[in-house]
C-alpha positions in Angstrom: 110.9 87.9 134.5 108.0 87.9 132.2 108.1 85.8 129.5 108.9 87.1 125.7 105.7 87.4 123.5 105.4 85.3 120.7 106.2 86.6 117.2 105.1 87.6 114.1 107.9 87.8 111.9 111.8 88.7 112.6 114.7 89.5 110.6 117.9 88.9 111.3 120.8 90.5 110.4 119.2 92.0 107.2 120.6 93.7 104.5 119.1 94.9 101.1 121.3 96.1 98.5 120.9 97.2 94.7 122.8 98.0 91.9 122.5 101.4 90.9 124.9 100.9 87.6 128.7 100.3 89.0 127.6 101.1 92.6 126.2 98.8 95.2 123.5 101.1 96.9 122.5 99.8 100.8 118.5 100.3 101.4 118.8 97.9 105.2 121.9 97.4 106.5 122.1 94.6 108.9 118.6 95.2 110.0 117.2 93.2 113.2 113.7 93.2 114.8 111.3 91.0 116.6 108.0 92.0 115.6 105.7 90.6 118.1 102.5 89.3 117.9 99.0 91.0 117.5 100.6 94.2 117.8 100.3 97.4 115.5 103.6 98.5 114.5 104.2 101.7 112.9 107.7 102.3 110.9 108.4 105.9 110.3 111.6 107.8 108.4 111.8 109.9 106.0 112.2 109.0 102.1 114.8 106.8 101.1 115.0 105.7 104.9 114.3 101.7 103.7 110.9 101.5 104.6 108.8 100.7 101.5 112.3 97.7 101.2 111.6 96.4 104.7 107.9 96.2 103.7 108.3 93.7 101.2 110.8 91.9 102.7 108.4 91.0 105.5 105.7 90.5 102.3 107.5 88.2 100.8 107.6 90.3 97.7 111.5 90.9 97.8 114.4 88.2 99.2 116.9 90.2 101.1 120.6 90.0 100.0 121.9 89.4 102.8 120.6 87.8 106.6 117.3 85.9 107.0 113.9 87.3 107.0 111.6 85.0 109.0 107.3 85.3 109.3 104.7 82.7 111.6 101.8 81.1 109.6 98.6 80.8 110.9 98.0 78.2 108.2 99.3 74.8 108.9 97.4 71.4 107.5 96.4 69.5 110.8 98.2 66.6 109.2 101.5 68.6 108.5 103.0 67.4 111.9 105.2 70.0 114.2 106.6 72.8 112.0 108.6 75.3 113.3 106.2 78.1 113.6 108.9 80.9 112.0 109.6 79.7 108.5 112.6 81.9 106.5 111.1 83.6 104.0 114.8 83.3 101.6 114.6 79.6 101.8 111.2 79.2 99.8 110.8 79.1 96.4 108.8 81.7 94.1 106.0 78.8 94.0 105.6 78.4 97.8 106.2 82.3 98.8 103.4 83.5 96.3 101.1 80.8 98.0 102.4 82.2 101.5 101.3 86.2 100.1 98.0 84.7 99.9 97.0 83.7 103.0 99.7 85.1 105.5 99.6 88.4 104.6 97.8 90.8 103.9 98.7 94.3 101.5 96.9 98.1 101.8 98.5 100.2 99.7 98.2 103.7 100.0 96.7 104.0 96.0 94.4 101.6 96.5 95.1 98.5 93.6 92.0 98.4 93.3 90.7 96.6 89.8 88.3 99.4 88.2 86.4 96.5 86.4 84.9 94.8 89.8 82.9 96.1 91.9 83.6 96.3 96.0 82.5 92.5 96.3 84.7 91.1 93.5 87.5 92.8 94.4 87.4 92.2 98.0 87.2 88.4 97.2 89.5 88.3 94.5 92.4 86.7 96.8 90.0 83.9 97.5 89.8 83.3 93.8 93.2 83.2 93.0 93.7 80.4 95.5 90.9 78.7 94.2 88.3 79.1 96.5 84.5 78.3 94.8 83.1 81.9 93.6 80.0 81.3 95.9 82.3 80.7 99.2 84.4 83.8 98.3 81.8 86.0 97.9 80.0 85.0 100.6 83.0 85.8 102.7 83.6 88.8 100.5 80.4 90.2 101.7 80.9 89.4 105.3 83.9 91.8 105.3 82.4 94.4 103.6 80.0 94.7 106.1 82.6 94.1 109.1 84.4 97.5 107.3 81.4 99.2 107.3 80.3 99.0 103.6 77.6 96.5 102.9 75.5 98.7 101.7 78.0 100.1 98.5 79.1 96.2 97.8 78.0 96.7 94.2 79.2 99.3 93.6 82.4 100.2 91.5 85.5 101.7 92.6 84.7 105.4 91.0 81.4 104.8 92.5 83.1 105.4 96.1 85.3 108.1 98.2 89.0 107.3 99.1 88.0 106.2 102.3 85.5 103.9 101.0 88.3 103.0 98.3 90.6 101.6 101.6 88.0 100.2 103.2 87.8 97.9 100.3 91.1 97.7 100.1 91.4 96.5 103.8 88.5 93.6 103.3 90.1 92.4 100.4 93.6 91.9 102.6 91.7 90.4 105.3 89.9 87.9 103.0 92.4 85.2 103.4 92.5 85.1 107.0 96.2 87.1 107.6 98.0 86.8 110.9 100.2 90.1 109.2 98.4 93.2 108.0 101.1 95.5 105.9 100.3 98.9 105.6 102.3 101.7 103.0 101.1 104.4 103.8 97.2 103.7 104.2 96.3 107.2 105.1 98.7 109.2 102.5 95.8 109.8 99.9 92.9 110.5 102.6 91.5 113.6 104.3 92.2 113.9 107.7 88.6 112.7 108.5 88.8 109.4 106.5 92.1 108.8 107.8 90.9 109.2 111.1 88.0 106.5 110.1 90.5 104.1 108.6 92.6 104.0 112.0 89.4 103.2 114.2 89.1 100.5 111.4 92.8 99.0 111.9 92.0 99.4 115.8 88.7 97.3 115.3 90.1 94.6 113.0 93.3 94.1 115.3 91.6 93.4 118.5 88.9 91.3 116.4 90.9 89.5 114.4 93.9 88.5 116.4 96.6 90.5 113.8 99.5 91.9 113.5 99.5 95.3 112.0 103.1 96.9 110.4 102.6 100.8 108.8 104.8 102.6 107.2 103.8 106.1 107.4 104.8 109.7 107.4 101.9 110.9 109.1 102.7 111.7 112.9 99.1 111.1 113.9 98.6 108.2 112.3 101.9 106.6 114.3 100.8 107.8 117.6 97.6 105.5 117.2 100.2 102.5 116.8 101.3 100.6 119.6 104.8 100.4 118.9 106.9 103.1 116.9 110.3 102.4 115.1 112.1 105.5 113.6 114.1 104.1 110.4 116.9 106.6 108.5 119.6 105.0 106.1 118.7 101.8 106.8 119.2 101.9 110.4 117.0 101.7 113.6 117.2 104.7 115.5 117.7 104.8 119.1 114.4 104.9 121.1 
């Protein structure tokens, strides 16, 4: 028997809830899944199936009412001594989990974020400046992405300056800058032609076999699911049956 593959993230026994005025509405209810390691996931369902809540449950961005939500990190201080590699997300505090966002994971959205005052370079190294790296390492690093996605040459320029699929591609070196081990997709291809969505899965393809990641998409898109690796169908805040 093979051994089990190491993991990204797992949740266990998750529920998220909301109040929706007198009534407790469920969005995941008692939700498990090993997510394994360097992997590209793909989540589909249709709306209101819980899949933009599980997303930020893995991201940190969201605490889950109910059952533990648990992610690896690649970055450990040397001198930290043996951690448990899964840390649970619920236990950390709002200090420590915005510092995990920063360099565990990594966000596309499918509108982009981008900031329309910086131009490809500055946004693509603005994570690196929130955590304090200097300006001239960030950029530096910044730049190097840029060209790994394919878009030295349009570095300077600003986002109206550039197509949607230049747009995510920006998008995508920016959430690579900090070094992620988890890449979290909503819906990266929602506001592309087919062509540039096309171009922005060979991307994800690229970066997960270069970069040792782990990719999780939400999607509607049929297509770009079939590219994933693994598929999970999600509908009231269920798994389906596979």
């Amino acid at each position: 028997m093979s051994p089990s593959p190491p993991l990204s993230a797992e949740l266990r026994q998750v529920e998220r809830c909301y109040q929706r005025g007198q009534e407790e509405v469920a969005a995941l209810r008692t939700l498990d899944w090993k997510v394994a390691q360097g992997r590209w996931h793909a989540v589909r369902g249709p709306s209101g199936s819980g899949k933009s809540p599980l997303l930020h449950l893995l991201g940190g961005l969201d605490r889950p009412t109910r059952g533990q939500v648990l992610l690896a990190r690649r970055h450990i201080p040397e001198d930290a001594g043996p951690r448990d590699p899964l840390i649970d997300l619920h236990a950390m505090d709002d200090e420590a989990l915005a510092r995990l966002r920063r360099t565990e994971v990594g966000f596309v959205f499918q509108s982009f974020h981008l900031l329309p005052t910086l131009n490809a370079t500055e946004n693509a190294a603005l994570p690196l400046l929130l955590d304090g790296v200097r300006e001239s390492d960030a950029r530096q690093r910044a730049e190097h992405l840029l060209e790994t996605v394919g878009l030295g040459h349009r570095r300077g320029h600003f986002p109206e300056e550039l197509s949607g699929g230049e747009r995510q591609r920006v998008a995508t070196a920016r959430a690579l800058a900090p070094g992620p081990s988890l890449l979290l997709a909503d819906e990266p291809t929602g506001n592309l032609d087919r062509v540039q969505g096309l171009e922005v899965l060979e991307l994800f393809s690229r970066l997960m076999a270069d970069h040792d990641m782990t990719i999780v998409m939400v999607t509607h898109d049929a297509l770009a699911a079939e590219r994933a690796e693994q598929v999970h169908e999600l509908d009231d805040g269920r798994w389906l049956p596979r």
